[in-house]
Backbone as CSV, one residue per row, in Angstrom:
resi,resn,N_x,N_y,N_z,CA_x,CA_y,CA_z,C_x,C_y,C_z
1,UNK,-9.962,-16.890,22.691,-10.754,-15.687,22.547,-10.963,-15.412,21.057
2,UNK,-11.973,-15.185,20.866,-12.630,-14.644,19.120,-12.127,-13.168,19.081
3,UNK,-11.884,-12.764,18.097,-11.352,-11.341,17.334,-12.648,-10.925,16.994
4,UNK,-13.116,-10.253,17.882,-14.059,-9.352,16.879,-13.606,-8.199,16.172
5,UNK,-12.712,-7.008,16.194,-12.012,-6.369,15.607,-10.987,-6.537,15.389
6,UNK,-10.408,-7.143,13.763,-8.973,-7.185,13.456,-8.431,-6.346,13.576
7,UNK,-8.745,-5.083,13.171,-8.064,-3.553,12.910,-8.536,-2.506,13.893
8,UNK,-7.603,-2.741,15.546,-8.316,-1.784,15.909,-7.125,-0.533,16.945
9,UNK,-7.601,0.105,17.676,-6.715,1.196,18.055,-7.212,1.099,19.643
10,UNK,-5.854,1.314,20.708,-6.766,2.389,22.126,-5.802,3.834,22.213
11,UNK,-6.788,4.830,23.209,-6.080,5.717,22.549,-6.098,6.127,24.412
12,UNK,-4.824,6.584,24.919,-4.665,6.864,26.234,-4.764,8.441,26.055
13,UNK,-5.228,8.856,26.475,-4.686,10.504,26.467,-4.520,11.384,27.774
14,UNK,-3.396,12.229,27.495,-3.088,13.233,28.437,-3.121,14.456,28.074
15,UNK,-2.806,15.018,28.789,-2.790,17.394,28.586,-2.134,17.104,27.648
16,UNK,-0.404,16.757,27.651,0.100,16.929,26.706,0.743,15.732,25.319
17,UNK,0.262,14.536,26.024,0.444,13.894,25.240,-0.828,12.767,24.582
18,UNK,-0.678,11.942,23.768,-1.510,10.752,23.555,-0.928,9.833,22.769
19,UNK,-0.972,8.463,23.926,-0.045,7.248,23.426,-1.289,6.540,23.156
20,UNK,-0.687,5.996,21.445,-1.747,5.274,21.022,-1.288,3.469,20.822
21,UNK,-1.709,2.816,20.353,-1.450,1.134,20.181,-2.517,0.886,19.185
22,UNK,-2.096,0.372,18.094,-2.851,-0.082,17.132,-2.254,-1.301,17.274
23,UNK,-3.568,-2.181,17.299,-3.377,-3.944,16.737,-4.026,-4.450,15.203
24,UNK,-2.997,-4.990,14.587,-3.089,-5.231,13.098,-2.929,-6.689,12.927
25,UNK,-3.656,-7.363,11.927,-3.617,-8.893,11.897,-1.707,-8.838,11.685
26,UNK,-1.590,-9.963,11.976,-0.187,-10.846,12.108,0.344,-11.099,10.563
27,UNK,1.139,-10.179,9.560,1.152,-10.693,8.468,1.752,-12.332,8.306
28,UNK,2.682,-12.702,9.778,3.018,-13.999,9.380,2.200,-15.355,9.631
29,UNK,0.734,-14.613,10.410,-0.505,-15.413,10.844,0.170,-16.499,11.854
30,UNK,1.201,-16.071,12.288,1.473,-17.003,13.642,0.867,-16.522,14.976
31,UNK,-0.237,-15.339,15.016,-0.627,-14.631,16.147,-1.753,-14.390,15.661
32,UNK,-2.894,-15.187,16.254,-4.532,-15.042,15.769,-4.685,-13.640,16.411
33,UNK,-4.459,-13.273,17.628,-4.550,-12.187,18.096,-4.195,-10.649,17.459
34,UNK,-3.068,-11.199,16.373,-2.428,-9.997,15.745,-1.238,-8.915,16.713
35,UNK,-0.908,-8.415,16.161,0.560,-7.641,16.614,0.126,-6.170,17.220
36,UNK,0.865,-5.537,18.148,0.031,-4.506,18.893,1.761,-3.824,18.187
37,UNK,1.261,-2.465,17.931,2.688,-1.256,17.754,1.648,0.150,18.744
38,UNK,2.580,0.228,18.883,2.903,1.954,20.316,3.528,2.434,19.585
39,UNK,2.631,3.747,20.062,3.518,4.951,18.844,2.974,6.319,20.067
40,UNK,3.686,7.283,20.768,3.469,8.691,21.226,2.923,9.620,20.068
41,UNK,2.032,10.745,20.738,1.715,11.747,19.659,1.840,12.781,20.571
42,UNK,2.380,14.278,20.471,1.851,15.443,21.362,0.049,15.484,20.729
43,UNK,0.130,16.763,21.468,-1.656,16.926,21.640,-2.161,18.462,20.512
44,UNK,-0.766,19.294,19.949,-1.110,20.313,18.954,-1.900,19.420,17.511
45,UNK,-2.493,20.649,16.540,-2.851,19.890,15.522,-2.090,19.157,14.516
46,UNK,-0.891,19.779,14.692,-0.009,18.788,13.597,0.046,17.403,13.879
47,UNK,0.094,17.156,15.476,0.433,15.878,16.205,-0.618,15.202,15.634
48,UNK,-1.993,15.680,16.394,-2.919,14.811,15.996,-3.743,14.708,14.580
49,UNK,-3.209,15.304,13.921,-2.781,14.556,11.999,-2.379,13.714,12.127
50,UNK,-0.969,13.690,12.567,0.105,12.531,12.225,-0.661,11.500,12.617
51,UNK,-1.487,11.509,13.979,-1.776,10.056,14.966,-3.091,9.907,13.800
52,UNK,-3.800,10.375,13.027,-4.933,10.250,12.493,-4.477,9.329,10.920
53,UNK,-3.044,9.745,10.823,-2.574,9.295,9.443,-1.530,7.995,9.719
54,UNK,-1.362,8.146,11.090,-0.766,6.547,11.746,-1.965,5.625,11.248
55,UNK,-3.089,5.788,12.511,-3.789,5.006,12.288,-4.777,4.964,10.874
56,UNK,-4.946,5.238,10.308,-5.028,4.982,8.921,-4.249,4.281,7.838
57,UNK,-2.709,4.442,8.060,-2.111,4.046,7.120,-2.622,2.360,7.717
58,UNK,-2.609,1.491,8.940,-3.425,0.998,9.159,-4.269,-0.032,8.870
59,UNK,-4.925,1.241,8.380,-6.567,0.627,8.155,-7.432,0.467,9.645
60,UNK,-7.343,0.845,10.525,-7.641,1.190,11.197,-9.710,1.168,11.668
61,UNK,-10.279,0.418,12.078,-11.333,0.551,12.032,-11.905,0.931,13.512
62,UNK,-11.589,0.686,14.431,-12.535,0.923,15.776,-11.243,1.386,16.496
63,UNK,-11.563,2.701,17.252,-10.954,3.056,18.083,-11.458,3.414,19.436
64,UNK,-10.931,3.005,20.442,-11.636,2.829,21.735,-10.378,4.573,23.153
65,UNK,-10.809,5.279,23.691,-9.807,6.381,23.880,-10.480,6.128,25.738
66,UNK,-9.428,6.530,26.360,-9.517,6.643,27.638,-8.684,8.156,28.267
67,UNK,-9.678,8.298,28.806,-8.827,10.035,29.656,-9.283,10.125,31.260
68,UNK,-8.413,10.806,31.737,-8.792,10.590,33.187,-9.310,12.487,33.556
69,UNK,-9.228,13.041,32.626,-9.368,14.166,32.312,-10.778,14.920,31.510
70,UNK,-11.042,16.180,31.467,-11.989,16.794,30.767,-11.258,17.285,29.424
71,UNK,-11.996,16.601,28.243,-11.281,16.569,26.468,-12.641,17.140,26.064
């Protein structure tokens, strides 16, 4: 499979929470695919700073979000 986004994010969300997964190239380049990290956020504004300054620190370019809910 081709990488079209090295740097990218999905973002699950709930009422009260949102679990995110950022995939970042492989610094040891043994994984063309790159490395996936999970990280929880609550849903107040401080939370979703933090998840905005997760994925940034990053680099972060395309983020894709799924809700089963009205956001």
């Amino acid at each position: 499979m081709d990488v079209v986004f090295p740097r990218c994010a999905g973002l699950d969300v709930h009422k009260k929470s949102i679990t995110a997964c950022r995939i970042v190239p492989d610094p040891t380049g043994q994984k063309a695919e790159g490395s996936p990290e999970l990280q929880q956020f609550g849903t107040m504004t401080r939370d979703l700073l933090a998840s905005a300054d997760w994925l940034t620190a990053a680099s972060i370019t395309h983020v894709a979000m799924d809700s089963t809910g009205e956001y």
